[in-house]
Phi, psi and omega in degrees: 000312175285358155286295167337285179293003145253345144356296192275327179325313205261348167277106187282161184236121141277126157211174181188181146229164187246105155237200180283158120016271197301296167154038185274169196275158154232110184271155186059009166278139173257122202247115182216152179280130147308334145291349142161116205298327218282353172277329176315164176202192210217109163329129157285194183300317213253013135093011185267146177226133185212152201203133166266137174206184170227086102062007204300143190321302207275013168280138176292147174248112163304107190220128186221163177162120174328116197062051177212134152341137153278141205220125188257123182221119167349130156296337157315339191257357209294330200315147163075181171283128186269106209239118173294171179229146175317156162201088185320148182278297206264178199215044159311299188305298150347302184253004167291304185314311155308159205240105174298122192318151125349287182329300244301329187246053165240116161343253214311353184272321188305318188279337157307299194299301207266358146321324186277327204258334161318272176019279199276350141328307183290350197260350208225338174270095171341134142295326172283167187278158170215147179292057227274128162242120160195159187267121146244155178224130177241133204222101132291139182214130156231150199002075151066020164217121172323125140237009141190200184209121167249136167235151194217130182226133212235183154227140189236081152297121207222141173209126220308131138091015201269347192271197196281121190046068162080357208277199172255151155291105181287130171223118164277099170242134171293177132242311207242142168222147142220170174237133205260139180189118172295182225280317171262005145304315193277341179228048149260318200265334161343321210232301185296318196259029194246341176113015160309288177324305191318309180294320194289318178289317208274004196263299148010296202262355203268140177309187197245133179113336203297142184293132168319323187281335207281346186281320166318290168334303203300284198329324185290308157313012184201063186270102175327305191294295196298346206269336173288337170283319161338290214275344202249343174265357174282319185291162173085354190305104183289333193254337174295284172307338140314307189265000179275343172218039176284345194276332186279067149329299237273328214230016167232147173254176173209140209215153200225124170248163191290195171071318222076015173273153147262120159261153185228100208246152204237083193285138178220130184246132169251144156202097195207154148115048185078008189107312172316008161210141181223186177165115188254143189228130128303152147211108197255143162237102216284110198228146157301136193299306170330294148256027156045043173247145193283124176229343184244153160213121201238149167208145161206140173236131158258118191237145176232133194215121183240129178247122174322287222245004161120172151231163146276138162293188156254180175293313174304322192287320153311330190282289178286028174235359180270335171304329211229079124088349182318161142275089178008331216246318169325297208321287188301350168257012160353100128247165178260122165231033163199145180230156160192161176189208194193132171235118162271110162226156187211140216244146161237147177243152183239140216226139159211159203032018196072053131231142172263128172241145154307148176234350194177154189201101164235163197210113161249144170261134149241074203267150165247146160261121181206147237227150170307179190039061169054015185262133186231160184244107154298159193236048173252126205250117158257134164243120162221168209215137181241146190249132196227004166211138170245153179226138154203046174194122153071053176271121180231142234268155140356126155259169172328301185298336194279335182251336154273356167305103175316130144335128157252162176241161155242138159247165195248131166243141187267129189245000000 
């Protein structure tokens, strides 16, 4: 008993606030002890945060948000105003600014260059498994007013060449989740986001005799939440992808920048189903000139997707357009026809023992949905994902149950 009570004794209430430069507010930015985020918490509008944890004076605190500088702070220190510094997500701004080589359409000089940088990709990009400990946060927006954040902290086995045609295998275990929501949000968002839907669809599609335990099974296997974090330290695969299109000369240019940098950028047309998807991928790669080693990794896309005669949604799915501002009277005459956006992502890497590892991955979506009768929905999803433990030895893949274990979440409501 006297263990307990000091226990409860030694747990502190942090706050503060986070803001820009100028001194605007910044909401839904995550403020977590890096020993241990699952204690962390999410701004309110007005960019104030308060959290309980037990402390040591000299522990670090995280403080973060997508196209902002990540900011490490004393808990001591949390008191008063936190102030970010801008960090463009993509390194758009980089390759408008180079200057295109002379060179850039002579084959054979080019495929020498990006030969050099394979190279040093094999010498420097781990074969073993490795281990990821990281927070990730997908933060929604519709016309420019926030309705929550899921943050999911995780574990990432990512194991080299093992997935489907060479790529590597990604394996996902949540540990942890919440989801951050005001107050009107949360109770909109309540009955649809808690994973309930998810089970009601898969029961739906399920043949008819199918066993109770196997839907439960399906439903776990198809965890709504983990497959977007999943999908988002999975995407980008810079080396899988480098070498599937290092031989199409034709379609890479190369622009020479200050610093000692080079980009090196590979352009791409998806065009399948008559034109009715199309999807264009920039992939720029920031390499030292010198040693041709990889210090960035930037993608952007653009995608258009047209459905002749329309989709009806289902009802749950009617349900999450009600999130992004839609009305009832829209919801029910919905069908979709027509999508298009754009994704910027962007990898920063971190190098131990003369190997590169990932350090970070952010990403914004600006999609429109649109749908009949002129409704059209903006979208945007910011996301990024920090990585706060490396393992890289004697790392052993994911089991079945660890990676299909339904999550729990909590939800947080933000005032």
């Amino acid at each position: 008993m006297k263990s307990l009570l000091l226990i409860l004794a030694l747990v502190s209430t942090f706050v503060g606030r986070v803001v820009d430069e100028k001194g605007a507010p910044i909401a839904y930015a995550t403020v977590y002890p890096e020993i241990a985020p699952e204690w962390g918490t999410a701004t309110n509008n007005d960019g104030i945060f308060s959290f309980e944890a037990n402390l040591p004076p000299d522990s670090r605190v995280i403080v973060s948000f997508i196209g902002y500088q990540k900011k490490t702070v004393l808990a001591q220190d949390l008191l008063g105003d936190i102030v970010l510094i801008e960090q463009p997500i993509a390194l758009q701004e980089t390759v408008v600014a180079a200057k295109k080589s002379k060179q850039r359409n002579k084959r054979k000089q080019m495929a020498t260059l990006l030969h050099a940088v394979y190279v040093k990709l094999e010498q420097e990009f781990p074969d073993d498994n490795t281990q990821y400990a990281v927070v990730s946060d997908v933060r929604m927006s519709s016309d420019h007013s926030p309705w929550g954040m899921e943050q999911m902290i995780a574990n990432i086995v990512v194991l080299p060449e093992q997935g489907s045609q060479g790529r590597d295998s990604v394996q996902f275990q949540g540990r942890h989740c919440k989801r951050f929501f005001d107050a009107q949000k949360r109770a909109q968002a309540d009955e649809i986001l808690a994973g309930q839907a998810l089970e009601r669809m898969e029961k739906k599609s399920a043949p008819k005799g199918t066993p109770a335990n196997l839907l439960r099974r399906a439903a776990n296997a198809v965890d709504s939440g983990v497959v977007v974090h999943e999908a988002l330290f999975a995407i980008g695969n810079m080396r899988y992808d480098f070498e599937q299109t290092m031989a199409d000369t034709k379609h890479w240019t190369v622009s020479n920048e200050s610093e000692g940098e080079t980009v090196l950028t590979h352009t791409q047309t998806v065009s399948k189903y008559l034109g009715c998807f199309k999807m264009t991928f920039e992939r720029h790669y920031i390499v030292d000139s010198r040693t041709y080693a990889v210090r960035r990794f930037s993608e952007h896309a653009e995608v258009k997707v047209t459905i002749p005669f329309g989709i009806k949604l289902n009802a749950d799915q009617l349900q999450m357009l009600n999130l992004v501002n839609m009305s009832e009277q829209q919801i029910e005459k919905f069908r979709l026809k027509k999508l298009r956006g754009s994704v910027d992502l962007n990898t920063i890497y971190q190098r131990q023992d003369g190997r590169v590892y990932t350090l970070e991955k952010n990403m914004i979506c600006n999609a429109h949905i649109l749908g009949s009768k002129k409704a059209e929905i903006p979208l945007v999803i910011k996301a990024t994902q920090r990585v706060t433990n490396l393992q890289t030895t004697g790392v052993k893949p994911l089991t079945r149950s660890q990676i299909t274990r339904r999550v729990q979440r909590e939800i947080v409501e933000i005032y």
